[in-house]
VOBA-1610 file (N, C-alpha, C; in pm, whole numbers, padded with zeros to 5 digits, always signed):
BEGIN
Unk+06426+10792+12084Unk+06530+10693+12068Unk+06473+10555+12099Unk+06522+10438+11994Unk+06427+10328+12055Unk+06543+10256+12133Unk+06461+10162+12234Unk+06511+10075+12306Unk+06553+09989+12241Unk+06712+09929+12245Unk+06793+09851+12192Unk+06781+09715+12288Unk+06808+09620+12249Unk+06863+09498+12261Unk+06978+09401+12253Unk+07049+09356+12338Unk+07223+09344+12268Unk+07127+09175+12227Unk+07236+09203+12127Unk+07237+09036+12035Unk+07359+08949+12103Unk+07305+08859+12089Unk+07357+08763+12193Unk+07381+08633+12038Unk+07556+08594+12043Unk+07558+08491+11951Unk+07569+08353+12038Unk+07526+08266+11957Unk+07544+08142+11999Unk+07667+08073+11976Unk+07708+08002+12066Unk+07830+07878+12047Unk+07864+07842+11926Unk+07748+07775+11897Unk+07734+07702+11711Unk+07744+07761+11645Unk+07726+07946+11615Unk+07725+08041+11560Unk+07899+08090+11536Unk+07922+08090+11640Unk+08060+08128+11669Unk+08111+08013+11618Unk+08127+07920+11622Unk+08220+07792+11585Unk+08209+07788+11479Unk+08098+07796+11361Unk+08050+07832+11231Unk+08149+07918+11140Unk+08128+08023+11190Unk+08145+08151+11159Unk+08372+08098+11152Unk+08387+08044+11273Unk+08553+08067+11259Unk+08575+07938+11174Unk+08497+07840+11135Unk+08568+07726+11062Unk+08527+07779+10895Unk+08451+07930+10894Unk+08443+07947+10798Unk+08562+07983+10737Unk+08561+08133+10832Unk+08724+08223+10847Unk+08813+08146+10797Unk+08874+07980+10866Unk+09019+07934+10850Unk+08943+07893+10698Unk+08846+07814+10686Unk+08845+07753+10476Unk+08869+07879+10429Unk+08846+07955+10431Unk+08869+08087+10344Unk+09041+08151+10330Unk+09091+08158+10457Unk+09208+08164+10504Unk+09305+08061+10403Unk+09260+07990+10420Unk+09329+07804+10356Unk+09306+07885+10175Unk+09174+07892+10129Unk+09185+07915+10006Unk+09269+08062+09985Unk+09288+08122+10099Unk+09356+08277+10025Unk+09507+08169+10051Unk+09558+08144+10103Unk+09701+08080+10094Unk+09729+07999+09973Unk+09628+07912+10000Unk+09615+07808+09773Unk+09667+07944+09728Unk+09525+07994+09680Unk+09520+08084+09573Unk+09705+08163+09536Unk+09758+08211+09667Unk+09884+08248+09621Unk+09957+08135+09636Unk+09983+08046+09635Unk+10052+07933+09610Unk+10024+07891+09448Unk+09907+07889+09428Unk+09885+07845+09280Unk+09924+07930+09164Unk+09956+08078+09210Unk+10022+08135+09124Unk+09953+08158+08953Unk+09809+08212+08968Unk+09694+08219+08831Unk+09722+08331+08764Unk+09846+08361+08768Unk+09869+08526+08695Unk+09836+08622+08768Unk+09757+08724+08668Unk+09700+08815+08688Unk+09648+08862+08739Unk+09564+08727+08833Unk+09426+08755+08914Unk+09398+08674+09070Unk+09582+08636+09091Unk+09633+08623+09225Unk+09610+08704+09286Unk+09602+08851+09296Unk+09601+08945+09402Unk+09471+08970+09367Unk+09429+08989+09267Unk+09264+09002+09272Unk+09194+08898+09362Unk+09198+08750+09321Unk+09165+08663+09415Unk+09163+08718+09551Unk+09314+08743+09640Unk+09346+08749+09728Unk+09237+08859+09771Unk+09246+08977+09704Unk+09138+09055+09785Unk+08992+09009+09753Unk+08945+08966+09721Unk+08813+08906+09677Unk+08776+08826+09804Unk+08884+08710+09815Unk+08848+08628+09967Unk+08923+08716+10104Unk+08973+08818+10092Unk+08996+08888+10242Unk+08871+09007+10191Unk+08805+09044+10157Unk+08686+09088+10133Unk+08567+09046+10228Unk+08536+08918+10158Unk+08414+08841+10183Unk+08486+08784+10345Unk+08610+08808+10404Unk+08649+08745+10497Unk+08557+08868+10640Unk+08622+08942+10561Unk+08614+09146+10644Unk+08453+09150+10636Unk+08394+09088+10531Unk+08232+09108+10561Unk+08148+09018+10638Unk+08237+08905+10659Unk+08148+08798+10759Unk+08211+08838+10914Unk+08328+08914+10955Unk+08356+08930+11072Unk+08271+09078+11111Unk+08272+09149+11011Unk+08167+09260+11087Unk+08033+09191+11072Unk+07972+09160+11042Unk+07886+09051+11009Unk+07794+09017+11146Unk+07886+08893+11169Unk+07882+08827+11276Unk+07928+08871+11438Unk+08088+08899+11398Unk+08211+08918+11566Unk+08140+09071+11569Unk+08150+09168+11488Unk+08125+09278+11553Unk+07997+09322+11534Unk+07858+09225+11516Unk+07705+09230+11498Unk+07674+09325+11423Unk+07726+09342+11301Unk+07664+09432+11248Unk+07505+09374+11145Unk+07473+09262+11165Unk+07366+09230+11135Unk+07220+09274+11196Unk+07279+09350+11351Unk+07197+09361+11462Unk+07140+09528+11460Unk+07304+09554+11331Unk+07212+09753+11367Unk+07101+09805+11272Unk+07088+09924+11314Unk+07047+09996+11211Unk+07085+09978+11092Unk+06959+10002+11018Unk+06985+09982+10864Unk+07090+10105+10767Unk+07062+10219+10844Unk+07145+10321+10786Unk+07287+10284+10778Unk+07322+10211+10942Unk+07458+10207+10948Unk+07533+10087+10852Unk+07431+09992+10822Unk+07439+09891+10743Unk+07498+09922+10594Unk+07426+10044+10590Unk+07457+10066+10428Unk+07553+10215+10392Unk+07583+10277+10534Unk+07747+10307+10545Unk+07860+10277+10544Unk+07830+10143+10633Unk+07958+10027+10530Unk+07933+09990+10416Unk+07855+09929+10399Unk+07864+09928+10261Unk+07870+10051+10150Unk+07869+10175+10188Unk+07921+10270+10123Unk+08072+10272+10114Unk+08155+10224+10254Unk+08300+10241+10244Unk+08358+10067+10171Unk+08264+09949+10126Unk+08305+09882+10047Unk+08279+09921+09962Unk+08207+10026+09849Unk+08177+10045+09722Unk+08281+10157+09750Unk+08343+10276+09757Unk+08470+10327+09758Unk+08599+10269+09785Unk+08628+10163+09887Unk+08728+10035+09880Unk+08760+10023+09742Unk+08608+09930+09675Unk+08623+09827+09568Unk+08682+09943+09454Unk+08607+10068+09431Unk+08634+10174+09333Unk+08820+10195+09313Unk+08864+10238+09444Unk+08975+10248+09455Unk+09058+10145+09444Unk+09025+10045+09441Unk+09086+09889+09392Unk+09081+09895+09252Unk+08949+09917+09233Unk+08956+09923+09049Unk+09026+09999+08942Unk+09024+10144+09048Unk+09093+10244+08976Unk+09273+10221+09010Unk+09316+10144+09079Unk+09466+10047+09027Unk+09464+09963+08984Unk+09343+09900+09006Unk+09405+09776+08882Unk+09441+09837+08755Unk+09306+09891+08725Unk+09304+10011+08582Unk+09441+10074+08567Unk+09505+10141+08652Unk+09610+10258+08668Unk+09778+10093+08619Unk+09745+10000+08674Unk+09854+09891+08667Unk+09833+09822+08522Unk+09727+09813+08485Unk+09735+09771+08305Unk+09795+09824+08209Unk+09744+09955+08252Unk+09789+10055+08152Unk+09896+10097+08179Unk+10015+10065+08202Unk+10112+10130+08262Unk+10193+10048+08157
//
């Protein structure tokens, strides 16, 4: 087993990281305010997506693990996104 290291974030890192969160936040609120059809709720999950990947990211270090575990999440975003697709798909055709 190897010897771990805790990751330690910085101030500037952290302050970064949350003024990202609220612009993103701000554009998921536009986005349903602006009302683009079809691709309002697509939008919407697109930026709470990329929101969910910078907080494990960063707040819960997943930049810091193992690579396996790295690409276990990202196994449960490529089944997420699938199952997103397969309603959008299932809501067209309807």
């Amino acid at each position: 087993m190897k010897n771990h290291t805790h990751a330690v974030s910085t101030d500037r890192a952290n302050w970064t990281v949350l003024l990202i969160l609220l612009l993103l936040t701000t554009l998921s609120v536009l986005a349903i305010k602006l009302q683009v059809g079809a691709f309002t709720v697509a939008l919407a999950l697109l930026l709470a997506s990329v929101k969910v990947t910078i907080v494990l990211t960063y707040f819960m270090h997943l930049k810091f693990e193992q690579t396996i575990l790295r690409v276990m999440v990202g196994g449960v975003f490529l089944l997420f996104a699938i199952v997103i697709g397969i309603t959008f798909i299932d809501y067209l055709f309807r």
